[in-house]
PyMOL Python script that loads the backbone (N, CA, C, O; Angstrom):
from pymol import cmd

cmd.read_pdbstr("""\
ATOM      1  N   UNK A   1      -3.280  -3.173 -17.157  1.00  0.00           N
ATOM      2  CA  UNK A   1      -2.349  -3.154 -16.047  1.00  0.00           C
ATOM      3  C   UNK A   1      -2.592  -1.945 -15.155  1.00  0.00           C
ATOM      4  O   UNK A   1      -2.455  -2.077 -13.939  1.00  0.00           O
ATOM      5  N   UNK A   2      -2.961  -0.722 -15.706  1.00  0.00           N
ATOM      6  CA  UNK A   2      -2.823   0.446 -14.884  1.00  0.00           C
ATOM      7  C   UNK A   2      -4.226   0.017 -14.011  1.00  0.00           C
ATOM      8  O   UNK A   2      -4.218   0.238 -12.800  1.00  0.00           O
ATOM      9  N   UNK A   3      -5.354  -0.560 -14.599  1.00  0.00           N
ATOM     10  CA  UNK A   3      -6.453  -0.427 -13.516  1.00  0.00           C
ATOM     11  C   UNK A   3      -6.077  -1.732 -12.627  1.00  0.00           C
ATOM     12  O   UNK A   3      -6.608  -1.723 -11.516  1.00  0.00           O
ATOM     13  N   UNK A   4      -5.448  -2.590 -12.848  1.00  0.00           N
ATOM     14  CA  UNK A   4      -5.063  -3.915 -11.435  1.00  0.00           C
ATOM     15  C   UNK A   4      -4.175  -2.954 -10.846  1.00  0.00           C
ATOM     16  O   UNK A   4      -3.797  -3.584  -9.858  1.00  0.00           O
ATOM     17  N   UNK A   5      -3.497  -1.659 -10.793  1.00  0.00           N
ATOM     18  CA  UNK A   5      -2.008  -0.804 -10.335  1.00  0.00           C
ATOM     19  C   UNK A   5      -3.441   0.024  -8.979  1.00  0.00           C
ATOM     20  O   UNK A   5      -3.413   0.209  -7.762  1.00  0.00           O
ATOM     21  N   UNK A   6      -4.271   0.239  -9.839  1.00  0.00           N
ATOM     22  CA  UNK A   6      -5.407   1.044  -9.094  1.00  0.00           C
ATOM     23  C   UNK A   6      -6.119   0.418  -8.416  1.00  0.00           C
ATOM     24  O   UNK A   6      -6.180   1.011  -7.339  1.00  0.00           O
ATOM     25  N   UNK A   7      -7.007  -0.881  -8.385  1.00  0.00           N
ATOM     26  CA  UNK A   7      -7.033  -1.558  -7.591  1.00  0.00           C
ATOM     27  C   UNK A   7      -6.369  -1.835  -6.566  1.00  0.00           C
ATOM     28  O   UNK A   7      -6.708  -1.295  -5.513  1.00  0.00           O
ATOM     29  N   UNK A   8      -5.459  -2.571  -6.579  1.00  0.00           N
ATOM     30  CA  UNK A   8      -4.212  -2.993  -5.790  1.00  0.00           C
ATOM     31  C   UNK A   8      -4.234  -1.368  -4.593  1.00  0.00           C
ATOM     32  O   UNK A   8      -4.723  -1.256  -3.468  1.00  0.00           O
ATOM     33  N   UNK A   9      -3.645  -0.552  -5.274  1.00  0.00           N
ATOM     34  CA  UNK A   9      -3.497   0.219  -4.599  1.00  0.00           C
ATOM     35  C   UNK A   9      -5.086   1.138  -3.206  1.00  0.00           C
ATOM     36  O   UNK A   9      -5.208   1.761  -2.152  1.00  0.00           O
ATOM     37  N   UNK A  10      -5.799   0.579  -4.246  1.00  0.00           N
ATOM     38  CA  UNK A  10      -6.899   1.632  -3.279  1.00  0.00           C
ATOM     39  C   UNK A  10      -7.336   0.862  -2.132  1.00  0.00           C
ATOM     40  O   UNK A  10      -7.774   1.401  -1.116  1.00  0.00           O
ATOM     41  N   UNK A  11      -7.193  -0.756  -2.324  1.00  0.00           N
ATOM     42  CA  UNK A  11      -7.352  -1.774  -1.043  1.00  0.00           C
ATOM     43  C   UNK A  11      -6.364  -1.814  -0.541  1.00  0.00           C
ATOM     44  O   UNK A  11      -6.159  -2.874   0.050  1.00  0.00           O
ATOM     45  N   UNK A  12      -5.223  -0.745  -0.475  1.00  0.00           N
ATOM     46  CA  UNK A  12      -3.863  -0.944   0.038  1.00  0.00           C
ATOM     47  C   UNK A  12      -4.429   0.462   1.276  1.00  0.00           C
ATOM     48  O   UNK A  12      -4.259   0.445   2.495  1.00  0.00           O
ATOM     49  N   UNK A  13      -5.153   1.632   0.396  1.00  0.00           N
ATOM     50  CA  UNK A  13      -5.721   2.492   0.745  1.00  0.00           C
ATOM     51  C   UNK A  13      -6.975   2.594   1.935  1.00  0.00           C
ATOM     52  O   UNK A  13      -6.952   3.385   2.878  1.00  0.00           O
ATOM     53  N   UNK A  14      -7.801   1.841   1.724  1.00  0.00           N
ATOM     54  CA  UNK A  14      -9.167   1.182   2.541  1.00  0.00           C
ATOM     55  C   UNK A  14      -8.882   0.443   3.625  1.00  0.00           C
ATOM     56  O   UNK A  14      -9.562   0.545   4.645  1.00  0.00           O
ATOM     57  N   UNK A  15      -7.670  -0.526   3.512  1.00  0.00           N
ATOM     58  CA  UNK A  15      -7.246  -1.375   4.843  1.00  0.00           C
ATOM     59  C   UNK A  15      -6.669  -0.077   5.519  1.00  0.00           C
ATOM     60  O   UNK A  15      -7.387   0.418   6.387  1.00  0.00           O
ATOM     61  N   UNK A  16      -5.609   0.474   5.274  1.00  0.00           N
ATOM     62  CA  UNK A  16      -4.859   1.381   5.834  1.00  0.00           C
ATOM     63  C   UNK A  16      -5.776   2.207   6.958  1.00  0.00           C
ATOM     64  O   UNK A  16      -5.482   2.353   8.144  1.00  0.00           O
ATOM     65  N   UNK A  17      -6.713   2.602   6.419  1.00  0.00           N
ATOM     66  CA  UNK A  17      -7.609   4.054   6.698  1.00  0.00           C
ATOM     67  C   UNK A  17      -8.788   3.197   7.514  1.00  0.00           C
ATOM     68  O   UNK A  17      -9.194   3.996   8.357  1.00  0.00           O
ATOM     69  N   UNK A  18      -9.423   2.127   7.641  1.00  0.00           N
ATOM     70  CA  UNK A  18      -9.853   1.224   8.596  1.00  0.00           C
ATOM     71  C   UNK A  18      -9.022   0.464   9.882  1.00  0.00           C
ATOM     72  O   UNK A  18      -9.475  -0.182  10.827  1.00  0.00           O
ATOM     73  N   UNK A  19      -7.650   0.803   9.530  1.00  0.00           N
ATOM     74  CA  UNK A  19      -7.003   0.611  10.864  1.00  0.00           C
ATOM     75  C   UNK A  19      -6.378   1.652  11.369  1.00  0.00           C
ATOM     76  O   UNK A  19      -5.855   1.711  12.482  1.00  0.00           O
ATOM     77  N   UNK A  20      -6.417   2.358  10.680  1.00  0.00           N
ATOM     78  CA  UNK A  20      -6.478   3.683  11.368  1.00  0.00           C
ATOM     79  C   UNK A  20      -4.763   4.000  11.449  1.00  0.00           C
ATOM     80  O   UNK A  20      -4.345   4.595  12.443  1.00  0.00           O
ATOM     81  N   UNK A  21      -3.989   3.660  10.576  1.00  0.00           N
ATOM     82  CA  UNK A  21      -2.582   3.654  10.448  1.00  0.00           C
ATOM     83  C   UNK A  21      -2.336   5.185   9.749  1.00  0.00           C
ATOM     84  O   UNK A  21      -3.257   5.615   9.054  1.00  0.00           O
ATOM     85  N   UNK A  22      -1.574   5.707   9.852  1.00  0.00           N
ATOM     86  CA  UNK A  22      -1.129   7.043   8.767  1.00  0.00           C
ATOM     87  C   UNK A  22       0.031   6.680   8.153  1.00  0.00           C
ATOM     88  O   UNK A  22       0.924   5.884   8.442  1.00  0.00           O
ATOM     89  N   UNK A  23      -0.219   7.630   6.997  1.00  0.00           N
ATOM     90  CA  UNK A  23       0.367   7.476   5.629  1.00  0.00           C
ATOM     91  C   UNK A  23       2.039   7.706   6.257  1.00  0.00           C
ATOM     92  O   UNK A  23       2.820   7.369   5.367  1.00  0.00           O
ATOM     93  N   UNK A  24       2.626   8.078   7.249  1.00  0.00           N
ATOM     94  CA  UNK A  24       3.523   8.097   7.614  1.00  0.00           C
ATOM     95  C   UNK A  24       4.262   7.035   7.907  1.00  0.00           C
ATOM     96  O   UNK A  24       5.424   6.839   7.549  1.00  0.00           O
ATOM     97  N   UNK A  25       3.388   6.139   8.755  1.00  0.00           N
ATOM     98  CA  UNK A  25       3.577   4.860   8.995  1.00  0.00           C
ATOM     99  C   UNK A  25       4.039   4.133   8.093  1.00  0.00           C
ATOM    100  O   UNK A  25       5.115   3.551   7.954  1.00  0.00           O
ATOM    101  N   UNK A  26       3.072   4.219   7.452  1.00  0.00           N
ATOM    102  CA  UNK A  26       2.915   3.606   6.445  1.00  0.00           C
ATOM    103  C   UNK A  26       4.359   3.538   5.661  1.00  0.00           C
ATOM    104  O   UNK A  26       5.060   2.526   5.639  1.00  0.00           O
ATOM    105  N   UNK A  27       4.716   4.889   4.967  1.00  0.00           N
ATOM    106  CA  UNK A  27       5.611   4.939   4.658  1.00  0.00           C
ATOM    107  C   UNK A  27       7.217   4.138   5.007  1.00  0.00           C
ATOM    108  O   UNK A  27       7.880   3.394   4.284  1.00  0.00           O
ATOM    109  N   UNK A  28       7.469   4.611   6.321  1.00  0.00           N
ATOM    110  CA  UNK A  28       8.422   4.142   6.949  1.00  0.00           C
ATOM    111  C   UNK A  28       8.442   2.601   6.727  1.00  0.00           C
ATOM    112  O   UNK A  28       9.332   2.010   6.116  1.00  0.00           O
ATOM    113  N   UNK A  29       7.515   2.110   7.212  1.00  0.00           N
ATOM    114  CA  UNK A  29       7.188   0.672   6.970  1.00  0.00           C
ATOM    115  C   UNK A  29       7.459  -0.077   5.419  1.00  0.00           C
ATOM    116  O   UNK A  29       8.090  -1.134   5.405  1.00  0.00           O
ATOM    117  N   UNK A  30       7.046   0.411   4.357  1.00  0.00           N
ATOM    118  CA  UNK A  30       7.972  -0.151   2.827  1.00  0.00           C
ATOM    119  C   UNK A  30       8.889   0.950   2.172  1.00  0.00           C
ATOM    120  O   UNK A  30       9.258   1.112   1.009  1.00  0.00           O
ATOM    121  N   UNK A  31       9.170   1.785   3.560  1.00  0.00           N
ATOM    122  CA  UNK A  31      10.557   2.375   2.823  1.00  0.00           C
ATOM    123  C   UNK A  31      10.881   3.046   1.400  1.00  0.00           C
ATOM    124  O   UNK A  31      11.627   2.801   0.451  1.00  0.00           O
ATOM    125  N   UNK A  32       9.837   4.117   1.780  1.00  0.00           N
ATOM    126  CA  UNK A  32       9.201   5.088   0.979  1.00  0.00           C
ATOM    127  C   UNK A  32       8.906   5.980   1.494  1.00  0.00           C
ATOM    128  O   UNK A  32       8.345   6.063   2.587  1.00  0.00           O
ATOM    129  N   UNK A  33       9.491   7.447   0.247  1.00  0.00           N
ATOM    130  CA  UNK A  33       8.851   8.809   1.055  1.00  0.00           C
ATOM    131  C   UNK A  33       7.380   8.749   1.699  1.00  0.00           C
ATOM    132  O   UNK A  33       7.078   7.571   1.889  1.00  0.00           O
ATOM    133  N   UNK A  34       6.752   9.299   1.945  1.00  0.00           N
ATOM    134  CA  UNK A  34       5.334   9.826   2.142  1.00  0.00           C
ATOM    135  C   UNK A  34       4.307   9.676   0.921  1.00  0.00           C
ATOM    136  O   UNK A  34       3.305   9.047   0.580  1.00  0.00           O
ATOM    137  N   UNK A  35       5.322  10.790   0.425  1.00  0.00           N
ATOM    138  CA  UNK A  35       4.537  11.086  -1.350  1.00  0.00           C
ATOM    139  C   UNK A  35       4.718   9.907  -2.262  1.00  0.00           C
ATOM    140  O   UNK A  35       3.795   9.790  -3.069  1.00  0.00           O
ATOM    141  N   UNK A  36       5.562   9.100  -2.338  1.00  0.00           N
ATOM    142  CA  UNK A  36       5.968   7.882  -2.662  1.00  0.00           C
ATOM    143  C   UNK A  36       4.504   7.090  -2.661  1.00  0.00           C
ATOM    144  O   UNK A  36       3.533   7.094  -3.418  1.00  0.00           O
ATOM    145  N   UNK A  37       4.896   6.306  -1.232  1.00  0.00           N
ATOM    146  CA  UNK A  37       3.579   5.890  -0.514  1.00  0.00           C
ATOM    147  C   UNK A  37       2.033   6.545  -1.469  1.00  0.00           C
ATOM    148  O   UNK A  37       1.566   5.907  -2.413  1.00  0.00           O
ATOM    149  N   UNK A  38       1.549   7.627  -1.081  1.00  0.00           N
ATOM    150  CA  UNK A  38       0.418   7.894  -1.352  1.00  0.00           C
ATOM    151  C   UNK A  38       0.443   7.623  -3.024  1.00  0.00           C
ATOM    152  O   UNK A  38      -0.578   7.371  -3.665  1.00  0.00           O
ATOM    153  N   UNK A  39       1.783   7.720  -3.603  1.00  0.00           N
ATOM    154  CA  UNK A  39       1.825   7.632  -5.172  1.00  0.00           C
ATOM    155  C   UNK A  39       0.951   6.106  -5.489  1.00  0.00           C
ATOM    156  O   UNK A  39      -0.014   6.031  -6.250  1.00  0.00           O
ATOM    157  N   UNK A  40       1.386   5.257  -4.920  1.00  0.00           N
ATOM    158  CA  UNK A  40       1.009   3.668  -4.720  1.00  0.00           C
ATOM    159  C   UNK A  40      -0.374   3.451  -4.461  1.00  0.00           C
ATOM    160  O   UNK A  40      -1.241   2.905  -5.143  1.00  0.00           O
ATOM    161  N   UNK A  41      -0.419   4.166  -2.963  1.00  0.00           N
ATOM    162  CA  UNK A  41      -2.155   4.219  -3.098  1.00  0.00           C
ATOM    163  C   UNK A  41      -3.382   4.522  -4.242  1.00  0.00           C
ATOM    164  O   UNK A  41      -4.512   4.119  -4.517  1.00  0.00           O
ATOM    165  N   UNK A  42      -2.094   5.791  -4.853  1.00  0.00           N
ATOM    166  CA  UNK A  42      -3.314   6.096  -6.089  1.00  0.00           C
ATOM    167  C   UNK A  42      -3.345   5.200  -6.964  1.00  0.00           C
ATOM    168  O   UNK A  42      -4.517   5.020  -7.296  1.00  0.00           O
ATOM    169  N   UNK A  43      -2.305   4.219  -7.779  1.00  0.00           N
ATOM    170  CA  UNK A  43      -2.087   3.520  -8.184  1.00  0.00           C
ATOM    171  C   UNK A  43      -1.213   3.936  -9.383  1.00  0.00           C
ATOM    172  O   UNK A  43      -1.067   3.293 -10.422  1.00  0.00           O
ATOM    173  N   UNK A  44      -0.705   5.020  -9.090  1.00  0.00           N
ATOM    174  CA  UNK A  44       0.595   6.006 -10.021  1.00  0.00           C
ATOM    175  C   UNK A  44       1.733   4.946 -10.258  1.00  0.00           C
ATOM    176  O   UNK A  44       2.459   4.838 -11.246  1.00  0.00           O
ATOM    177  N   UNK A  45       1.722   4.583  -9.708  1.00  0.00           N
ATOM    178  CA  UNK A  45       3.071   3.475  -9.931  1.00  0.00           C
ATOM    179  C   UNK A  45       3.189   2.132  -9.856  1.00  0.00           C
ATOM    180  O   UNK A  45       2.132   1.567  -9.577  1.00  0.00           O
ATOM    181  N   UNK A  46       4.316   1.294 -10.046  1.00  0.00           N
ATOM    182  CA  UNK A  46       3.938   0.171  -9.853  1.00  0.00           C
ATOM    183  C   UNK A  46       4.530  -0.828  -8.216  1.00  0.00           C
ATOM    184  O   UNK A  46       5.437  -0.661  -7.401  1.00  0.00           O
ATOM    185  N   UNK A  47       3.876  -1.430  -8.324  1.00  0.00           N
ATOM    186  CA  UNK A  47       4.157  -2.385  -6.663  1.00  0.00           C
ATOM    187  C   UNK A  47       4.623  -3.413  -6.756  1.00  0.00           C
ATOM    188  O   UNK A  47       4.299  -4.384  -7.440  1.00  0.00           O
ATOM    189  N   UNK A  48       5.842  -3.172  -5.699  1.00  0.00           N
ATOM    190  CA  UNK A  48       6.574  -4.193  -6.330  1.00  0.00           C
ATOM    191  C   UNK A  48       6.003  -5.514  -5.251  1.00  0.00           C
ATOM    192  O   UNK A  48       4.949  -5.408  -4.625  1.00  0.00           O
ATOM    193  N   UNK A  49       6.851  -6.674  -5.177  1.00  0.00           N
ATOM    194  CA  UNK A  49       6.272  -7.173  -4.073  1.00  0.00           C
ATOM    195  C   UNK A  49       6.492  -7.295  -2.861  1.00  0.00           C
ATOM    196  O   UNK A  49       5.768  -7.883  -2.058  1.00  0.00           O
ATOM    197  N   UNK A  50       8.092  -6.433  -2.512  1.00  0.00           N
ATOM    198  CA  UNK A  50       8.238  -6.596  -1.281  1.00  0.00           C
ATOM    199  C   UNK A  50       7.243  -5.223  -0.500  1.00  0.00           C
ATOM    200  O   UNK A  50       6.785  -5.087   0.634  1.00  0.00           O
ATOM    201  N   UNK A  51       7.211  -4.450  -1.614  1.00  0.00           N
ATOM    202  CA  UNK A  51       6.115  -3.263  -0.979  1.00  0.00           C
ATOM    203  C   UNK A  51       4.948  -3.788  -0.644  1.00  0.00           C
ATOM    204  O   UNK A  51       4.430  -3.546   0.446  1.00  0.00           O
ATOM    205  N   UNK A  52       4.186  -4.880  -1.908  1.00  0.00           N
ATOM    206  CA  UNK A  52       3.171  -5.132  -1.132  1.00  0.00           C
ATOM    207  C   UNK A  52       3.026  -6.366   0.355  1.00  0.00           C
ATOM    208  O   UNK A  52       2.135  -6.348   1.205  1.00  0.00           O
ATOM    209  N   UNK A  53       4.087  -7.247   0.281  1.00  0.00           N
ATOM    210  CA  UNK A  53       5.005  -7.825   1.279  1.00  0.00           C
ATOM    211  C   UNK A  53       4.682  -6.898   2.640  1.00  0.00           C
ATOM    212  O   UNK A  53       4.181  -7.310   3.686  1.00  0.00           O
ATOM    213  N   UNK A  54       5.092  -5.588   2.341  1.00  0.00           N
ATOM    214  CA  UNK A  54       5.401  -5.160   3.613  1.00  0.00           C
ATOM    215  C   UNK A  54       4.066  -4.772   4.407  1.00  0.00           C
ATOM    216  O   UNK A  54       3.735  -5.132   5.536  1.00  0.00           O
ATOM    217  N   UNK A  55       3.248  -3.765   3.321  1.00  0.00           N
ATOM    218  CA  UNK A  55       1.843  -3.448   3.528  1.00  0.00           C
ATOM    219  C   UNK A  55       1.601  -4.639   4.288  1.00  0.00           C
ATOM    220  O   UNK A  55       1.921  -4.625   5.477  1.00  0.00           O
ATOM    221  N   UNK A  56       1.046  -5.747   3.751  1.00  0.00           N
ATOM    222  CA  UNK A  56       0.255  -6.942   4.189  1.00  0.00           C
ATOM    223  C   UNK A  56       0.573  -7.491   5.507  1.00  0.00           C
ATOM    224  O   UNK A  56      -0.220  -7.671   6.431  1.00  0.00           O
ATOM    225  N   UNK A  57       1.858  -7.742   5.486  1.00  0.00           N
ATOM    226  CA  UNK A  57       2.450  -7.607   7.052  1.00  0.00           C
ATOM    227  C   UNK A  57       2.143  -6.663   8.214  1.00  0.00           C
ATOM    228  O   UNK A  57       2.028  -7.133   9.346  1.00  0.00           O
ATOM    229  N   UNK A  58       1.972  -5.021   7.929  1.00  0.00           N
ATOM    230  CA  UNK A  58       1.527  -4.648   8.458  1.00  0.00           C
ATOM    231  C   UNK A  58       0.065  -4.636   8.801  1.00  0.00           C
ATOM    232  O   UNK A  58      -0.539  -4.465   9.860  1.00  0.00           O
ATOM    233  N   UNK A  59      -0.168  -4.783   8.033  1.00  0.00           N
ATOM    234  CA  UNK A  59      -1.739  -4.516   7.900  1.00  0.00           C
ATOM    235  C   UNK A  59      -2.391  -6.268   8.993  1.00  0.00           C
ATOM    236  O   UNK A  59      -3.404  -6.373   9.685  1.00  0.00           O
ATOM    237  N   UNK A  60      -1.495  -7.142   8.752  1.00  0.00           N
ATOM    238  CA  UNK A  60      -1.870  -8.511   9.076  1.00  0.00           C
ATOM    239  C   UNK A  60      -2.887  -9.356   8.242  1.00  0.00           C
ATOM    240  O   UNK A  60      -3.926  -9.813   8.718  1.00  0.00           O
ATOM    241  N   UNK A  61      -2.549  -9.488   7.173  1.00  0.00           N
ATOM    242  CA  UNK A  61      -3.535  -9.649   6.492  1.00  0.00           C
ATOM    243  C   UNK A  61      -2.218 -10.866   5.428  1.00  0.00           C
ATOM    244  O   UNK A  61      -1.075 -11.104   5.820  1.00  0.00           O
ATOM    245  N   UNK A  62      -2.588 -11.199   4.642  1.00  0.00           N
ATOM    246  CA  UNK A  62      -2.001 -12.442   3.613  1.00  0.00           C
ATOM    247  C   UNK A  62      -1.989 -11.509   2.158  1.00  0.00           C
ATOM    248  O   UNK A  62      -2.912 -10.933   1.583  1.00  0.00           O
ATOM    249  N   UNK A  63      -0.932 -11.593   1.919  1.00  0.00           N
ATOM    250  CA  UNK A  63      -0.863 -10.685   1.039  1.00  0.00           C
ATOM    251  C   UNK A  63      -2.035 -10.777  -0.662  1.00  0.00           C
ATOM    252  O   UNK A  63      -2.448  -9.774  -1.243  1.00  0.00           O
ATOM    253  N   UNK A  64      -2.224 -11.759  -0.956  1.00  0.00           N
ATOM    254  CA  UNK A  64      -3.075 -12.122  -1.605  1.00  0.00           C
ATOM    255  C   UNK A  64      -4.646 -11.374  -1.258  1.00  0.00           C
ATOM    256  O   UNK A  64      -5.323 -11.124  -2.255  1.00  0.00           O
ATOM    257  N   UNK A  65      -5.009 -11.153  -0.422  1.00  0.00           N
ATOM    258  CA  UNK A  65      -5.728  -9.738   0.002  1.00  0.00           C
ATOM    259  C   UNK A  65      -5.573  -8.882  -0.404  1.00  0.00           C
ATOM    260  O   UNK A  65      -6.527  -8.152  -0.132  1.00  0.00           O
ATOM    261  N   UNK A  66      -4.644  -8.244  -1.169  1.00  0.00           N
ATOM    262  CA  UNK A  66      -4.497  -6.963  -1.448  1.00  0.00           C
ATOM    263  C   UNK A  66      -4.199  -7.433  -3.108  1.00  0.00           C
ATOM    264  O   UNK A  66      -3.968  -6.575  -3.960  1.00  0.00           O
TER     265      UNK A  66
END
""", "prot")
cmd.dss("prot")
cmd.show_as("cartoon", "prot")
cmd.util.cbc("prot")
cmd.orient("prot")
């Protein structure tokens, strides 16, 4: 589980940083500190699905992508 948590998270990481969004954004957007946020990216925690819901939305992408 922790390496699909790390996965998940680092293509949450790679889309982000190819569209050129900041971790701020980001944040605000699934309603999460900052540090929160980047916690996810690393794959420190777990995702739920409206977080990844929200990512994917932003990002424009189908969430199944990530």
């Amino acid at each position: 589980m922790e390496n699909q948590l790390k996965l998940i998270g680092g293509r949450i990481e790679e889309t982000r940083k190819v569209l050129e969004i900041s971790v701020e954004e980001m944040a605000k957007v699934t309603g999460v500190t900052p540090e929160e946020y980047l916690a996810h990216e690393r794959g420190d925690v777990d995702h739920s699905f409206t977080f990844i819901y929200h990512c994917a939305e932003r990002f424009g992408v189908d969430t199944s992508a990530l």
